[in-house]
C-alpha positions as CSV (number, residue, x, y, z in Angstrom):
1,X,104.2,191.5,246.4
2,X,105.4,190.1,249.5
3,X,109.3,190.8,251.1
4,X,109.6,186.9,250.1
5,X,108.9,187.3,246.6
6,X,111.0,190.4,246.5
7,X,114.3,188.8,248.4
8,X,114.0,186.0,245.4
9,X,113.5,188.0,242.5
10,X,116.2,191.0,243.6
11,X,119.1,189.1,242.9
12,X,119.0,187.3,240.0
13,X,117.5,191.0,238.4
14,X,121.4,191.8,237.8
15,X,122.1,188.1,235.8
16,X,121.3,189.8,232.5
17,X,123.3,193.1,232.8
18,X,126.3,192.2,231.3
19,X,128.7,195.5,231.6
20,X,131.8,195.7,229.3
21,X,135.1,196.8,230.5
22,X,137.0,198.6,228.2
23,X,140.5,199.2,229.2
24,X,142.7,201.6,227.4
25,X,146.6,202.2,227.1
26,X,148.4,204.6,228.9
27,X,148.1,208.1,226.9
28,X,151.7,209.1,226.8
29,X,152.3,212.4,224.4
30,X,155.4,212.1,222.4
31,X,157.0,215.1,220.3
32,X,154.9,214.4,217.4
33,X,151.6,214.9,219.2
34,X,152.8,218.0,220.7
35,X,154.1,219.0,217.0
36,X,150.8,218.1,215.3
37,X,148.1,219.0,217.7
38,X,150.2,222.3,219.7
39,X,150.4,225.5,218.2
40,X,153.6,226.3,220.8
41,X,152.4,229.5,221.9
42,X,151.1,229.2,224.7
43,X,152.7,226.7,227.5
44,X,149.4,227.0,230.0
45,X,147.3,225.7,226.6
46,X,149.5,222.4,226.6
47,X,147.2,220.5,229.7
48,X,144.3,221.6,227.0
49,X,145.2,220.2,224.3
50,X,146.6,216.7,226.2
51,X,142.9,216.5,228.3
52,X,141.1,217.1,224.3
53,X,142.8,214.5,223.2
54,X,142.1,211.9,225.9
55,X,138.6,212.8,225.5
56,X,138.4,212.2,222.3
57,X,139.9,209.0,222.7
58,X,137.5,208.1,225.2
59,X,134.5,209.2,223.0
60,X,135.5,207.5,220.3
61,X,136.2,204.1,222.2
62,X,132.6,204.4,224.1
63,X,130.8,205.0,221.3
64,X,129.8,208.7,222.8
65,X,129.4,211.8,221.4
66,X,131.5,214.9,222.5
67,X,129.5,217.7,224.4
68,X,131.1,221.0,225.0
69,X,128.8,222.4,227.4
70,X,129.2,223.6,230.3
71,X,127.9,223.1,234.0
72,X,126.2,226.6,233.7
73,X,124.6,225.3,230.6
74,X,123.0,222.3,232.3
């Protein structure tokens, strides 16, 4: 193909991707989520538990499954 036929046909190659923006609420733990999800052992866990839950949420709202490997792994 010619540059002519590839300046025409490169931009109207994005028309049919339509993406989806999902936009979620602020995640702000209250006492109950630190109750239910925190053992209160360990106050250098907490930032664990809160970034767990977060992903979760995100999984679950994407439609993705949770991975927990690591960049060694990869």
């Amino acid at each position: 193909m010619s540059i002519w036929q590839w300046s025409f046909l490169i931009p109207f190659m994005n028309v049919i991707v339509m993406p989806e923006l999902l936009e979620m609420p602020v995640f702000k733990p209250n006492d109950y989520f630190w109750k239910k999800y925190w053992d209160g052992k360990n106050e250098e866990d907490k930032w664990k538990v809160f970034a767990n839950a977060v992903r979760g949420a995100m999984a679950e709202c994407g439609g993705l499954e949770l991975s927990d490997s690591v960049q060694e792994d990869k």
